[in-house]
N, C-alpha and C positions, 0 to 999 in steps of 0.2 A: 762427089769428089772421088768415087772410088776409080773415077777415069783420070783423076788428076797424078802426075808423076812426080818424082820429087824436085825433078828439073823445071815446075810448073809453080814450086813452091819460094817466093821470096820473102827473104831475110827482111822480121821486122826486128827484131832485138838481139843483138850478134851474144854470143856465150860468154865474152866478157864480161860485156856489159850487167848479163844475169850473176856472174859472179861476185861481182861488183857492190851491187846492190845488195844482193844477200850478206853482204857478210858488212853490211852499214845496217840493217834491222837487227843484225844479229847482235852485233855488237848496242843498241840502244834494248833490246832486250837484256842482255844480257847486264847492262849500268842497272835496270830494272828489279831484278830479280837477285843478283849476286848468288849469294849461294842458297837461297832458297828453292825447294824441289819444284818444280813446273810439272804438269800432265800436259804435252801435245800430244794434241787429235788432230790426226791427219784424212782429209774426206777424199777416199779412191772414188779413183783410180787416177783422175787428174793432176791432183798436186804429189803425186808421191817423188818424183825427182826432186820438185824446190820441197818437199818437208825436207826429203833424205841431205841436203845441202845446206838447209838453211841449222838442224839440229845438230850437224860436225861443226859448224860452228858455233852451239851454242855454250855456254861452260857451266851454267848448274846442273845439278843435279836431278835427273826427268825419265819419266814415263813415255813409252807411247804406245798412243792406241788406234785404230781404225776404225773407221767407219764408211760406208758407200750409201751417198745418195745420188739420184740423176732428175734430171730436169732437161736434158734432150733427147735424149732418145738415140737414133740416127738421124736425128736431123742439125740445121745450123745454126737454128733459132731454140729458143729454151718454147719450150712446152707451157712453159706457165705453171706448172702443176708439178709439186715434188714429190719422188717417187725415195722412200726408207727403203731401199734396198736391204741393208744392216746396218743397225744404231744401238747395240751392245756397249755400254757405257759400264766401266766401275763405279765404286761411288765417289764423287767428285765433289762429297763436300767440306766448305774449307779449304778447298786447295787450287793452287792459283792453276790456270787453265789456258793455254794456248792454242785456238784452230787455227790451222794453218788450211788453205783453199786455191783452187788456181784458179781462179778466175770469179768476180763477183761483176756479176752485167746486171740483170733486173736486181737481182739482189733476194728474189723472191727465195734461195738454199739458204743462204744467209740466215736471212729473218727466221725460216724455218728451224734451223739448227740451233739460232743463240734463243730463239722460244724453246726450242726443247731443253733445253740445259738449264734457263730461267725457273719453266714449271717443274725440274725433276732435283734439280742441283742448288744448292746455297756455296757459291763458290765463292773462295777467297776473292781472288781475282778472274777473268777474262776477257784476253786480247783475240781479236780475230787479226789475223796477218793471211793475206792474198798476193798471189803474186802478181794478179794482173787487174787494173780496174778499170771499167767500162763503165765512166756514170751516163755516158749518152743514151745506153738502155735501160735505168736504173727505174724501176717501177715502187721501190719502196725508198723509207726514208733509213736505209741503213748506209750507212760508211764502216770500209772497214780502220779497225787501231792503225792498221799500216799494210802498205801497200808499195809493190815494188816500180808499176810502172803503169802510168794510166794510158789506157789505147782508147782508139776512137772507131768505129764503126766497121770494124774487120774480124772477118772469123780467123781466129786464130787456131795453129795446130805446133807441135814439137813441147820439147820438154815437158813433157805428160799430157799436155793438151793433145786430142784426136778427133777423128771424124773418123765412126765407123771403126773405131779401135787402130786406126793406122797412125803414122807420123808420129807417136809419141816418144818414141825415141831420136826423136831431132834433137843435136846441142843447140838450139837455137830456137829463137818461137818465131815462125812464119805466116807467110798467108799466102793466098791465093787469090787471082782474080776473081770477083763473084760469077762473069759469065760463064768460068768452069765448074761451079759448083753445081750446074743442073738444078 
């Protein structure tokens, strides 16, 4: 992809649309929770535009924290194999908990991540919220609490999604044809 140009990139979910949505979880979070304190965990590098959007809209009162895992690499297909880049957590227990993620395809970072907070945390609550869901490549049995929009067998880049650290700053999440992806 790093031969693909932005002129090569089509629009699968126009910026409305994502704002749309976001601020319909937001709002069902938010009936959720009222004024109780939330911790979102936002997992970089990916979802950091839909966290950053999705928590100005949120109206309790919250934390947030980061974290980085990967599971592609450069490549367009997941690895299979989850890489803790950094997983630096507070203590999180008792208290309700929100990961927010862009994208759950195998689902294999998922499972990873709500195991780690299972075996380390006694939390009040926890919602996973994704913004994009791919159960076509879905290798475990996680679903996320909520999800903004389910896509079907396309590599996806913009709005924090990338390839090779490019396009994430698209207002929009696109694709590309596979024969340019090399």
């Amino acid at each position: 992809m790093n031969n693909v140009k932005l002129s090569d990139i089509k629009v699968l979910i126009d910026e409305e649309s994502i704002q749309k949505r976001i601020k319909e979880i937001a709002n069902e979070l938010n009936t959720i929770y009222k004024e109780e304190e939330v911790c979102v965990i936002c997992v970089l590098k990916g979802a950091v535009m839909f966290a950053t959007d999705l928590v100005r809209n949120l109206t309790m009162p919250l934390t947030m924290e980061f974290i980085r895992l990967s599971s592609y690499g450069s490549s367009t297909v997941s690895s299979g194999k989850v890489n803790a880049v950094e997983i630096k957590l507070p203590d999180l227990n008792n208290k309700n908990v929100i990961i927010i993620e862009d994208i759950v395809d195998t689902g294999l970072t998922a499972k990873f991540l709500l195991d780690f907070i299972a075996a380390n945390f006694h939390t009040k609550s926890t919602k996973f919220v994704t913004l994009l869901d791919k159960k076509i490549s879905r290798k475990t049995d996680i679903e996320p609490d909520y999800y903004c929009f389910d896509i079907d067998d396309k590599f996806v880049v913009g709005y924090g999604l990338d390839y090779n650290d490019l396009f994430r700053n698209l207002r929009f999440i696109g694709y590309a044809d596979k024969s340019l992806l090399g």
